[in-house]
C-alpha positions as CSV (number, residue, x, y, z in Angstrom):
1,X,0.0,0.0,0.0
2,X,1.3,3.3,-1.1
3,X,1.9,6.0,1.7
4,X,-0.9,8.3,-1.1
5,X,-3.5,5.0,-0.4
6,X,-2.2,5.0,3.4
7,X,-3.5,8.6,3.5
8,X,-6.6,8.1,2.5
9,X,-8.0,5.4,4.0
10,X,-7.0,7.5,7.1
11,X,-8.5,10.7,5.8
12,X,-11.4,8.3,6.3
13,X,-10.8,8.1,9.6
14,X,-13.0,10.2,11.7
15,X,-16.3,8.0,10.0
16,X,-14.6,4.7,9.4
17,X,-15.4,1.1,11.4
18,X,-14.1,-1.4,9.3
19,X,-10.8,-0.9,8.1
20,X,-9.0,-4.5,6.2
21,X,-5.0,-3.5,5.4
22,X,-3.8,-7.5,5.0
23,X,-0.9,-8.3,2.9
24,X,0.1,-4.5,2.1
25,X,3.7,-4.9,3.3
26,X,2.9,-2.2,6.3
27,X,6.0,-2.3,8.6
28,X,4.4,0.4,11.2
29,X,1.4,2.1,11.8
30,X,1.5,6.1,11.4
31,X,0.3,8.2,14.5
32,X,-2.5,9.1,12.2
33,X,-4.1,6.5,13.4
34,X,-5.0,7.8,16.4
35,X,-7.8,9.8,14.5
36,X,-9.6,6.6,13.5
37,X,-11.6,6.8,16.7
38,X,-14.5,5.2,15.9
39,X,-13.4,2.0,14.3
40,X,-14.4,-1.3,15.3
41,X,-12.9,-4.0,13.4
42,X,-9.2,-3.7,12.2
43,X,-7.0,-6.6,10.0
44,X,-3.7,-5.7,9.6
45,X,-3.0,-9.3,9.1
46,X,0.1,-10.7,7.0
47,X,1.8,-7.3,7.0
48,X,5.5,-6.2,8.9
49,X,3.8,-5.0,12.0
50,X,6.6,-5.3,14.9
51,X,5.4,-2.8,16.8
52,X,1.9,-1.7,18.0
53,X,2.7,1.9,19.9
54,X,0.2,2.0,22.8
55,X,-0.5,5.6,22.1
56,X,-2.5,4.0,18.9
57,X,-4.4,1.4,21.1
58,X,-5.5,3.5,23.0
59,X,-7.0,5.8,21.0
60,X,-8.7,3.6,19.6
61,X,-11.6,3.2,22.0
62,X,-14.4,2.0,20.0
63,X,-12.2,-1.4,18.8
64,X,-13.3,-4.9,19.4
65,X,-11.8,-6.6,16.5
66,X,-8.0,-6.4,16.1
67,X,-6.4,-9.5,13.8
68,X,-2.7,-9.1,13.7
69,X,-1.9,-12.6,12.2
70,X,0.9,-13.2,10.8
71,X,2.9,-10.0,11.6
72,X,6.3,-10.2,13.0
73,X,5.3,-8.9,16.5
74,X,7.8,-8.3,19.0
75,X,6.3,-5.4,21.4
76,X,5.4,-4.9,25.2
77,X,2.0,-5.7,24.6
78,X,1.9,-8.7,22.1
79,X,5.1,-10.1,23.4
80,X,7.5,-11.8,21.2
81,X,6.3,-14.2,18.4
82,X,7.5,-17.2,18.0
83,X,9.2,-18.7,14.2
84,X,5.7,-20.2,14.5
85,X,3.4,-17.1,14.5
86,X,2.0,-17.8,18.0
87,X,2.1,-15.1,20.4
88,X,1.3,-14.7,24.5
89,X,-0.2,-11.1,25.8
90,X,2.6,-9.7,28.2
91,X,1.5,-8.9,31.7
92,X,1.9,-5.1,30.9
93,X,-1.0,-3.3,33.4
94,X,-0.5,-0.1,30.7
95,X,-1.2,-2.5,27.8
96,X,-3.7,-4.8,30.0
97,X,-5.9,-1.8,30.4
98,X,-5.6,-0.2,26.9
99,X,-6.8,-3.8,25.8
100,X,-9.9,-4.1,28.0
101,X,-12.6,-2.6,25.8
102,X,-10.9,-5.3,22.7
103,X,-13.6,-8.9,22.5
104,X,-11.1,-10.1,20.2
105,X,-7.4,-9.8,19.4
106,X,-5.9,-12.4,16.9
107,X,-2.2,-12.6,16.5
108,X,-1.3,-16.6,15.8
């Protein structure tokens, strides 16, 4: 996905609930995202995603759908995935409360 398409699906932002970004080759997510307050359901799988800044996730406070399969995660919140794609949620109170209002958070 090209940083012109990035830009637009978050221009978006401020109405959008369902946002799919899988297998665009995203290696981060821009602080822009923070301004995508009211979606709901987020799939970021099979990207580059090592990092998911808690700043993001907690702006985010309408989520309840986050799929991050298949990313390379290696972060505070997510822990570190394994060669096999699994991955264990940290006990991070900061990233334990920012992930309270998520149902569902897929990252195997």
């Amino acid at each position: 996905m090209s940083e012109i398409e990035m830009s637009f699906c978050i221009s978006m932002g401020p109405h959008l609930e369902i946002l799919h970004l899988d297998k665009n080759y995203i290696q981060e997510l821009p602080e822009s995202f923070e301004l995508m307050g009211k979606l709901k359901y987020v799939s970021l799988k099979n990207n580059q995603i090592v990092n998911v800044p808690l700043n993001i996730l907690g702006s985010l406070l309408s989520l309840h759908d986050l799929h991050l399969d298949g990313n390379p995660l290696q972060d505070p919140v997510f822990g570190n995935v394994s060669k096999k794609g699994s991955a264990q949620l940290q006990t991070n109170p900061q990233g334990a409360a920012l992930l309270a209002e998520i149902r569902r958070c897929y990252v195997v």
